[in-house]
C-alpha positions as CSV (number, residue, x, y, z in Angstrom):
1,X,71.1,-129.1,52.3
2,X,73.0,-125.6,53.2
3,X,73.2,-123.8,56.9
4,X,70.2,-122.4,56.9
5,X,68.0,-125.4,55.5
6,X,69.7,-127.3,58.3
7,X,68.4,-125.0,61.3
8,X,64.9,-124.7,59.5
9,X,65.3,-129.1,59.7
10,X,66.1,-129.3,63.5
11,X,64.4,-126.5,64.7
12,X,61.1,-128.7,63.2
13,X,62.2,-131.4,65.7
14,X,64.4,-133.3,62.8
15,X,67.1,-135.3,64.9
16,X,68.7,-138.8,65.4
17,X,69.3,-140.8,61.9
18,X,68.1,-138.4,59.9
19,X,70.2,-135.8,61.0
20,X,73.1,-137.9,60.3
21,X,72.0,-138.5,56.9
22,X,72.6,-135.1,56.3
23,X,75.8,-133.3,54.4
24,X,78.9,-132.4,56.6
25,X,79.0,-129.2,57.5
26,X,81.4,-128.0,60.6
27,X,81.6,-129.1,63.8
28,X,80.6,-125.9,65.3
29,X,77.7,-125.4,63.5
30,X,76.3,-128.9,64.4
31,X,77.6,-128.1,68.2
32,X,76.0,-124.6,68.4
33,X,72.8,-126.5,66.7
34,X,72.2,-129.4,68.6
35,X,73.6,-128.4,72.2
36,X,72.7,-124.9,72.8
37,X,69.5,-125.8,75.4
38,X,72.6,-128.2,77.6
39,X,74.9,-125.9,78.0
40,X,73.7,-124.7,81.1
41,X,73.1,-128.3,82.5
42,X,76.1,-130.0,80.5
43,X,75.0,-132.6,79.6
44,X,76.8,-135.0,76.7
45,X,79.8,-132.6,77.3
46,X,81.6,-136.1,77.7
47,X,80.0,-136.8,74.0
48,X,80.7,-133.7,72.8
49,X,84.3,-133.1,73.3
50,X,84.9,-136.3,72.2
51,X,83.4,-135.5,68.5
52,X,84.8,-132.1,68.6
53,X,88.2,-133.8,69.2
54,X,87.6,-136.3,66.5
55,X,86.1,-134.1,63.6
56,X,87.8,-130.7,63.5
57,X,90.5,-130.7,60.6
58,X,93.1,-128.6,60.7
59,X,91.2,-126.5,57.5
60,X,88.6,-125.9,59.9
61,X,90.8,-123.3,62.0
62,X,91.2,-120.2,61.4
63,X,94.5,-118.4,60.0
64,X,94.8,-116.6,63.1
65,X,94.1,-119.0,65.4
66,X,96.6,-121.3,63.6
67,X,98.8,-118.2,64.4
68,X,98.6,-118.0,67.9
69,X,98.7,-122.4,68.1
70,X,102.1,-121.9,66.7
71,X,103.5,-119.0,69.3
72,X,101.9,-121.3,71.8
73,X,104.5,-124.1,70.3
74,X,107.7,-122.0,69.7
75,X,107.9,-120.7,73.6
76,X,106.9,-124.3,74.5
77,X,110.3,-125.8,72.3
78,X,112.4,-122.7,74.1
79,X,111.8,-123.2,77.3
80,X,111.5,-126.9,77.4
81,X,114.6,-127.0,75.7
82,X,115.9,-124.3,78.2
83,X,115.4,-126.4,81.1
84,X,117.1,-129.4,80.1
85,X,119.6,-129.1,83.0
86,X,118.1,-128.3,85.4
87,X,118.4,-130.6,88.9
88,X,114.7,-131.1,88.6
89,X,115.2,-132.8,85.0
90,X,118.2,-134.5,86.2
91,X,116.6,-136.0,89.0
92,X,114.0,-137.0,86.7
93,X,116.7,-138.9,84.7
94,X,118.1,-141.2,87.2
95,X,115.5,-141.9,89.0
96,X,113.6,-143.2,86.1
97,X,116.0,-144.5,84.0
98,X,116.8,-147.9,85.8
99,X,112.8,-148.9,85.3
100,X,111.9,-147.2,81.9
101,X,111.7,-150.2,79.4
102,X,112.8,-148.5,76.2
103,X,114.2,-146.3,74.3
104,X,111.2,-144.8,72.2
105,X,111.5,-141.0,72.6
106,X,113.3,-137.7,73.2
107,X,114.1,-135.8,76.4
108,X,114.3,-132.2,74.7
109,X,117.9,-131.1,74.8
110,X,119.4,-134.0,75.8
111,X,120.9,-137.2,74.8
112,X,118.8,-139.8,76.9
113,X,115.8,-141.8,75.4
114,X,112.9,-143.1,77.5
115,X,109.2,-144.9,77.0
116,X,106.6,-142.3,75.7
117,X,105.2,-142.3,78.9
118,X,108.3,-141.8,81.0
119,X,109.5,-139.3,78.1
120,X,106.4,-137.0,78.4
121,X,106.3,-136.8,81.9
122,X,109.9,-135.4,81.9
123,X,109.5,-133.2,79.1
124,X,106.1,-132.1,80.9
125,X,108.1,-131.5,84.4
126,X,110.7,-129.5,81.9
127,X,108.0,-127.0,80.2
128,X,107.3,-125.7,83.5
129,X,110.2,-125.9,86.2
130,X,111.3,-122.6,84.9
131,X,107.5,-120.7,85.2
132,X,108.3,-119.3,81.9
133,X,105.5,-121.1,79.6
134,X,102.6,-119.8,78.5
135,X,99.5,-118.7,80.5
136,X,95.6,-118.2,79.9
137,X,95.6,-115.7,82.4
138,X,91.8,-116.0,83.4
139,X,92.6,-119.3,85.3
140,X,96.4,-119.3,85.2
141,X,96.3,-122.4,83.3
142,X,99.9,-123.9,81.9
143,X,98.4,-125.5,78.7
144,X,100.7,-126.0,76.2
145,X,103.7,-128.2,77.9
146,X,101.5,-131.0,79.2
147,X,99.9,-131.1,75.5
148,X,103.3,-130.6,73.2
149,X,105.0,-132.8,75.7
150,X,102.2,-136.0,75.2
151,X,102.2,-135.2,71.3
152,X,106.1,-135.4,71.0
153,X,106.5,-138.9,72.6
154,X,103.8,-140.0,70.9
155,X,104.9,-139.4,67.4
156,X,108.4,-140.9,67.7
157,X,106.3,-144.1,68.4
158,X,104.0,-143.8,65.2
159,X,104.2,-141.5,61.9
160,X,102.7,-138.2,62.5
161,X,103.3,-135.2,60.3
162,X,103.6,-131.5,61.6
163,X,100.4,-130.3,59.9
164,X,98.7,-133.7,61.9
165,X,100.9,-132.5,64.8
166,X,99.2,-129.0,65.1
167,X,95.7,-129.6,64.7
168,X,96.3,-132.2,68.0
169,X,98.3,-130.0,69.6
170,X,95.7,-126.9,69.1
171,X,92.5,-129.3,70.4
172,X,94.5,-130.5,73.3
173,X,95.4,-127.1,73.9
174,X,91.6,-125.4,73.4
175,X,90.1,-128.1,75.7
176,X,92.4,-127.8,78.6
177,X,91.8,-124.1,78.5
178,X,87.9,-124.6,78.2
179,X,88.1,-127.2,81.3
180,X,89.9,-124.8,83.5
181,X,86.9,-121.9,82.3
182,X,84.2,-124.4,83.2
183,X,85.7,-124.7,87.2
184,X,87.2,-121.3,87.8
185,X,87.9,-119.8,90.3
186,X,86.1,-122.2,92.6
187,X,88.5,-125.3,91.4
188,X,92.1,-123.4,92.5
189,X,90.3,-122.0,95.2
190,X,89.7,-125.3,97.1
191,X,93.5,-125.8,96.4
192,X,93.9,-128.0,92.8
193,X,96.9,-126.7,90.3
194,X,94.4,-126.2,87.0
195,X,97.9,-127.0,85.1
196,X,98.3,-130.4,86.5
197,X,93.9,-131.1,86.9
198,X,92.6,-129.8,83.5
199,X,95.7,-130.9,80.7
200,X,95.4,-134.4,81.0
201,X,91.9,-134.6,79.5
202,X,93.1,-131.8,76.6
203,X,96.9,-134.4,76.3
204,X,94.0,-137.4,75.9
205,X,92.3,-135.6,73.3
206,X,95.0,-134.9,71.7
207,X,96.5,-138.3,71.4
208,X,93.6,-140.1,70.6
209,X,92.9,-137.6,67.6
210,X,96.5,-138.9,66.2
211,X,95.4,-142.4,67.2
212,X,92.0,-141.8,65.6
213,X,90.1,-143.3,67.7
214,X,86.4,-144.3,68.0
215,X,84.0,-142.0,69.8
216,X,83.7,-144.4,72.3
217,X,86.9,-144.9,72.5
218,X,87.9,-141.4,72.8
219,X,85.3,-140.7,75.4
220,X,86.7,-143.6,77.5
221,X,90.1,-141.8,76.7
222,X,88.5,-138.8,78.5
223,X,87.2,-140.3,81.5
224,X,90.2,-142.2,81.9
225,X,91.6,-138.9,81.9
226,X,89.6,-137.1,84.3
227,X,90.0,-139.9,86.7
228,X,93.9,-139.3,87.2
229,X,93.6,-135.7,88.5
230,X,97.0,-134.5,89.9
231,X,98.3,-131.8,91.9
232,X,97.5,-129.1,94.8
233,X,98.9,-125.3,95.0
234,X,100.5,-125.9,98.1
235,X,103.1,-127.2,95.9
236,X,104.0,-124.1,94.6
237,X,107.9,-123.1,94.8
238,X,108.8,-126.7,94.7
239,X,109.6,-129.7,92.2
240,X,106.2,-130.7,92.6
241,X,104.4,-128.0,90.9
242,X,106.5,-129.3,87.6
243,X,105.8,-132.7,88.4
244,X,102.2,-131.5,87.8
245,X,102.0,-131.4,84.0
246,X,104.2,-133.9,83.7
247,X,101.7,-136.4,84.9
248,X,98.9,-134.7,83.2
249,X,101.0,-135.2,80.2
250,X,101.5,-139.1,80.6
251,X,98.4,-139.2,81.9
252,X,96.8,-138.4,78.9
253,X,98.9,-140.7,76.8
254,X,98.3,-143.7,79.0
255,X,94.6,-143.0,79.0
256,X,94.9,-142.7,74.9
257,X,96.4,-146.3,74.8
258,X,94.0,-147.7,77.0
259,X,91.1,-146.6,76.0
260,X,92.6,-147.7,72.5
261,X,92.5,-151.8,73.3
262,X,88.7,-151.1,74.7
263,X,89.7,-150.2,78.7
264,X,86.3,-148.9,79.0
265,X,85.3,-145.8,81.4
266,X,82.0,-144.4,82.2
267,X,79.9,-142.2,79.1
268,X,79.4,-138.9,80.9
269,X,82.9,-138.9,83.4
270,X,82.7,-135.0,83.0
271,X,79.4,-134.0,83.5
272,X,77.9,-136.9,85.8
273,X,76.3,-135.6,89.0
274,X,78.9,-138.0,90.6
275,X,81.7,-137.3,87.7
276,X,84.8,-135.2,87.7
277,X,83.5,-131.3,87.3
278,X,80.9,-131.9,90.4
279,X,84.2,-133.6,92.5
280,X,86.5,-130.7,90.8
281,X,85.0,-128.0,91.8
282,X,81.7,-126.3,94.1
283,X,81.0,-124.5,90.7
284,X,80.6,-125.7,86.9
285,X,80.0,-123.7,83.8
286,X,79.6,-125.6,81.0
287,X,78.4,-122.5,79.0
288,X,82.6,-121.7,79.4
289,X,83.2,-125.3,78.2
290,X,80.4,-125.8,75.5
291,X,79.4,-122.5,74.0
292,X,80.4,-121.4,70.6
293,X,82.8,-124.8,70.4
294,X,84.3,-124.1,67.3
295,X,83.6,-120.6,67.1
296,X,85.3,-119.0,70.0
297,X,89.1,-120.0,70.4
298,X,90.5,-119.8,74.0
299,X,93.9,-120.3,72.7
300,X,93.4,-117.1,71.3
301,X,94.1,-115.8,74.7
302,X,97.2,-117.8,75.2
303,X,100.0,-115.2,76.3
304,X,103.9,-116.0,76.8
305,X,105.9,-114.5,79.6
306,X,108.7,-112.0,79.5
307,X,109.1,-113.4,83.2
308,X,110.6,-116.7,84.5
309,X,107.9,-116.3,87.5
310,X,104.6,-116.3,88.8
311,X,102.6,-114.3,86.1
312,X,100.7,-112.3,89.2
313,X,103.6,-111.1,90.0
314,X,104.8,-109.8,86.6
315,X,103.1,-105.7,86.6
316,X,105.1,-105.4,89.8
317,X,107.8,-106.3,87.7
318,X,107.6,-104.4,85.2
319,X,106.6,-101.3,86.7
320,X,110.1,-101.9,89.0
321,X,112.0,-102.5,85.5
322,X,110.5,-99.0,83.9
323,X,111.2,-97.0,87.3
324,X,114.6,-98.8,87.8
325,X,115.0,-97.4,83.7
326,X,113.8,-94.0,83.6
327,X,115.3,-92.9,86.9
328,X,118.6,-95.0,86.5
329,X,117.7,-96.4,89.8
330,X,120.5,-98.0,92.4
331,X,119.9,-100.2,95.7
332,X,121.1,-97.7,97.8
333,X,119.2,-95.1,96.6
334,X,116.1,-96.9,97.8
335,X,113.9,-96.1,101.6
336,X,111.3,-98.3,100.9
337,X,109.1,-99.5,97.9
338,X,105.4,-99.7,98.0
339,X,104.0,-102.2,95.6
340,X,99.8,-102.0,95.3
341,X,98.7,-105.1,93.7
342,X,95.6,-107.5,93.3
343,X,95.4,-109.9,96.3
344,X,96.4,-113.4,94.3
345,X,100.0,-111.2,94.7
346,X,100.3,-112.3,98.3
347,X,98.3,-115.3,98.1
348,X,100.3,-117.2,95.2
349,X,104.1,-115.4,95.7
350,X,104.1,-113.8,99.3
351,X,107.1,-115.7,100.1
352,X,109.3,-113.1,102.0
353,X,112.1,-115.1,102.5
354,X,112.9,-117.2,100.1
355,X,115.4,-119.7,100.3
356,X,115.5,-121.6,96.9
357,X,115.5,-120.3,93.4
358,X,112.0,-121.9,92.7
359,X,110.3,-120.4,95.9
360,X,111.8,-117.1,94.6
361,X,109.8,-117.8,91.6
362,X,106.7,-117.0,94.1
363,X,108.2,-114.0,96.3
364,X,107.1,-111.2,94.8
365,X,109.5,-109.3,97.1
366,X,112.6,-111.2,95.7
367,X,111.2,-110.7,91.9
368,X,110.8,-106.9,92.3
369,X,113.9,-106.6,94.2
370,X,115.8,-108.0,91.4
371,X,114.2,-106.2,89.0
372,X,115.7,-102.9,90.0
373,X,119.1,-105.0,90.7
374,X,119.0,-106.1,87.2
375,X,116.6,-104.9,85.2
376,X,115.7,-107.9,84.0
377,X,113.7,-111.0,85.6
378,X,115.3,-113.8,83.5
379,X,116.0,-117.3,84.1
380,X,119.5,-116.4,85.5
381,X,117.5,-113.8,88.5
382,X,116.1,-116.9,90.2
383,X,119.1,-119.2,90.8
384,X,119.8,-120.1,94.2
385,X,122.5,-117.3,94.4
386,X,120.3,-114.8,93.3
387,X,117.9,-115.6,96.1
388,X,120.6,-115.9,99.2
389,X,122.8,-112.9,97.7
390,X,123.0,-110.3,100.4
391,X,122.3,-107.3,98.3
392,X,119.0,-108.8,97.1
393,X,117.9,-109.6,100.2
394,X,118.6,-106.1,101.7
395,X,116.5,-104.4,98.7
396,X,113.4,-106.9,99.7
397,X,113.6,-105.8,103.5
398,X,112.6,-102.3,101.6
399,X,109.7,-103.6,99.9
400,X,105.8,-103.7,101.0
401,X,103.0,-105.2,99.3
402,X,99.3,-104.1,99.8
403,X,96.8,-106.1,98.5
404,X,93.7,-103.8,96.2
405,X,90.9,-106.0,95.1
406,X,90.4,-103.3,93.1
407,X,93.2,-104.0,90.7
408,X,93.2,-107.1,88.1
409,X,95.4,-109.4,88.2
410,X,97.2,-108.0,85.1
411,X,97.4,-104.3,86.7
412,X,99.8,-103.1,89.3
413,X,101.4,-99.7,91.1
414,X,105.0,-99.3,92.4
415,X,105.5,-96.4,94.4
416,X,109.7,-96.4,95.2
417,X,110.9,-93.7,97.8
418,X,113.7,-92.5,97.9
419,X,116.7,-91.5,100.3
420,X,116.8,-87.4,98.9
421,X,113.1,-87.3,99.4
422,X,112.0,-87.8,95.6
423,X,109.1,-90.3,94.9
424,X,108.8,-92.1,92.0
425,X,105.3,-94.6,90.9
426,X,104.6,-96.0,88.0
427,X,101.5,-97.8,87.2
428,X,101.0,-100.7,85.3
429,X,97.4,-101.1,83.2
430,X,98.2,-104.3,81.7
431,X,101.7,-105.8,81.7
432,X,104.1,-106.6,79.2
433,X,103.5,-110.1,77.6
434,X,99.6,-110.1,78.8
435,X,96.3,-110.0,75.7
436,X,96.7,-105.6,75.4
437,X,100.3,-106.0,75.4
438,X,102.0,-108.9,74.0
439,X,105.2,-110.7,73.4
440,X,105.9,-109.7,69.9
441,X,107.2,-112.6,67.5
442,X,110.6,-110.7,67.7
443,X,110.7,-111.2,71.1
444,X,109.8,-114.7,71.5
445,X,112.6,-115.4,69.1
446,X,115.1,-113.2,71.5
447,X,113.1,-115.7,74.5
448,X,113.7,-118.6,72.7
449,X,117.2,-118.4,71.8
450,X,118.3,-116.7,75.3
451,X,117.0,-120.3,76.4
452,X,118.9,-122.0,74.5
453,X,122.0,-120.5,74.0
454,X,123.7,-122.1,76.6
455,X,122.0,-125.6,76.0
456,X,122.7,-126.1,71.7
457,X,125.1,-124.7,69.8
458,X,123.9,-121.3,68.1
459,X,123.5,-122.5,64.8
460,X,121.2,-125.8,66.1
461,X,119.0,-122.9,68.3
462,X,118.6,-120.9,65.0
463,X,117.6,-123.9,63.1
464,X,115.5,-125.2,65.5
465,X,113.5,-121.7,66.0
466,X,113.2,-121.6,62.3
467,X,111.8,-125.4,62.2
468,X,109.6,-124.6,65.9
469,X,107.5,-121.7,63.8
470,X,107.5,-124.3,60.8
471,X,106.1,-127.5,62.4
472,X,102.5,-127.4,61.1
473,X,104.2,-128.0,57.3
474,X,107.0,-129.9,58.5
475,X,107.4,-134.0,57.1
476,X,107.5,-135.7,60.6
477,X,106.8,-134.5,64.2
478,X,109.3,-137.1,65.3
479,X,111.7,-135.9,63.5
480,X,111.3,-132.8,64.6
481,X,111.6,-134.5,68.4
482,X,115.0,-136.0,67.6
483,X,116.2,-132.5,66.1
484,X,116.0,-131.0,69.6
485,X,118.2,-133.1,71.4
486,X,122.5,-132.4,71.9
């Protein structure tokens, strides 16, 4: 029976046992079939992700898609890699350390071994302590870490190969992203991090795909999933927004194993009237979550940031680096800087005195300021130093931001005036690193290795970038874990 003899069969009421008497065809024909009159109520979404999660092969994906699965990957190694040392990971280290009860897995870039659970929650706190990962910039969602983070622990513990590796890793990574659809805005609005809330459901999905699990057992793996919901934005500039996917990361792993030995959790967790999206949010759309499952790839949206900082603040950024450029722009040339932006600007990095390097991550006055110091708003721009050096915090006394609902979040206007009387503006329609305007491959190569260069040994980041866009053909994922590490 082909496609079309298949809708003639269910649009005559054929269903149930017959139906799965029928030939295989892909998932998101069956989905787009037999779910399109719940998508408005959501009903089985529970059911439904779970036999998404459970039946798309990797064939099933599309070349591009693949594609973009793989960027997604590569910036998660850099920057994971890239944050190895930071005091947040090191923290992370010695406090756990004296209770983790193994040895099983890798801590990317370093030497130490944990549990799987223990090992993704660091490696989850160290693919976002920098605010350099990737971004789905509807919802601001932080997909990949939490995802790559579970999927590395997990296959040091059991064989998985790369190509096994990437078909998780792009499920984990396509849910978490349809989650965070389903509740926006309304979810971060009422204050929950979507990067901590939404990936331990996608991490679950993707370790029980390697586990290959029942579908009861992977939707018990979901609910147990959506019951561990972590994090709050007040959190932002702090430790605690990493520590955010890093729970969502073991989060999902520890749901996997559970649900695994038969922990059981309730059959509709997501959807129930008194389940996780009506807690999660005042607003669901499961047409965001459901429709064209299969068929319409989220991850296709993914982008990568040239910026280690909020990604609201990045057109301000960039207009400041092209002004700073073109007009070879000093401090002390500077009156004052007007910077028109959408009104998330203020809300998620008005911080106008910063006193950390991570809370200068969300001051959109210390971010532009160094811009024009530096022309560049790297890792190295948001160290403590950076932040408290007097010159920086002279140039933000200059700057002003007004809030435009009028402009998207991916659009912003600098206006810089200067002491001789000359203005300069330059406005920004989408920034650099955004869908229009992306981070070439190139440039995430240039990304990754400025990451890394002061963490591996040139040669090992080479090899390692080279190995990063290779993992979906590589012989062992855990292997490829191990290779990371000094």
């Amino acid at each position: 029976m082909n496609f079309k003899q298949r809708r003639s069969f269910l649009k005559q009421g054929g269903t149930g046992l017959a139906l799965s008497l029928l030939p295989a065809l892909p998932f998101a024909a069956q989905v787009i079939e037999l779910n399109e009159a719940n998508l408005q109520s959501g009903k089985d979404a529970t059911r439904i992700l779970a036999q998404y999660a459970l039946n798309t092969q990797y064939e099933d994906i599309p070349t591009n898609i693949k594609r973009e699965s793989i960027r997604s990957f590569v910036n998660y190694v850099g920057v994971t890699v890239g944050s190895c040392r930071h005091k947040a990971i090191d923290i992370c280290i010695e406090s756990l350390r004296p209770v983790s009860g193994s040895k099983q897995a890798s801590i990317l870039g370093r030497s130490e071994r944990f549990d799987i659970l223990n090992a993704a929650f660091i490696n989850g706190v160290g693919s976002h302590i920098l605010d350099f990962d990737d971004t789905h910039l509807l919802t601001n969602v932080h997909a990949s870490g939490p995802i790559a983070s579970a999927l590395l622990a997990y296959s040091e513990l059991k064989p998985v190969s790369g190509k096994e590796f990437m078909n998780a890793f792009y499920l984990g990574v396509e849910l978490t992203i349809r989650l965070s659809n389903a509740l926006a805005p309304n979810h971060a609005d009422i204050g929950w991090h979507v990067s901590g809330t939404h990936p331990s459901i996608g991490a679950a999905a993707a370790i029980g795909r390697l586990m290959r699990l029942t579908e009861e057992q992977m939707i018990w793996a979901l609910g147990l999933a959506a019951s561990q919901p972590v994090g709050f934005r007040d959190s932002f500039g702090s430790m605690n927004k990493s520590f955010n996917p890093g729970r969502a990361a073991s989060n999902g792993v520890f749901s996997a194993l559970l649900a695994q030995k038969g922990f059981t959790s309730s059959n509709q967790m997501i959807e129930s009237r008194i389940g996780w999206a009506n807690a999660m949010s005042t607003k669901q759309n499961y047409s965001e979550l459901l429709g064209d499952l299969g068929t319409r790839f989220e991850i296709a949206k993914n982008t990568y940031k040239p910026f280690a900082c909020g990604i609201v603040i990045h057109p301000a950024i960039d207009a400041a680096i092209q002004l700073r450029n073109q007009y070879q722009l000093q401090p002390d040339q500077i009156k004052s800087i007007l910077i028109k932006a959408n009104p998330y600007v203020l809300e998620l990095t008005g911080k106008k005195s910063p006193q950390t390097g991570l809370e200068g991550k969300f001051s959109v006055y210390h971010s532009v300021a160094i811009a024009i110091i530096d022309g560049r708003a790297g890792e190295k721009q948001y160290s403590d130093a950076a932040v408290l050096n007097p010159k920086t915090i002279a140039l933000r006394e200059k700057i002003i931001v007004e809030a435009d609902p009028n402009l998207a979040k991916k659009s912003g206007e600098a206006i810089i005036i200067l002491n001789d009387g000359r203005v300069v503006k330059r406005y920004i329609e989408s920034a650099i690193g955004g869908v229009e305007n992306p981070l070439s491959n190139e440039q995430l190569d240039a990304k990754f290795l400025d990451l890394t260069e002061d963490i591996l040994p040139r040669s090992k980041s080479k090899l390692l970038l080279e190995n990063s866009w290779n993992m979906g053909s590589i012989a062992s994922a855990g292997n490829f874990a191990k290779s990371t590490t000094v």
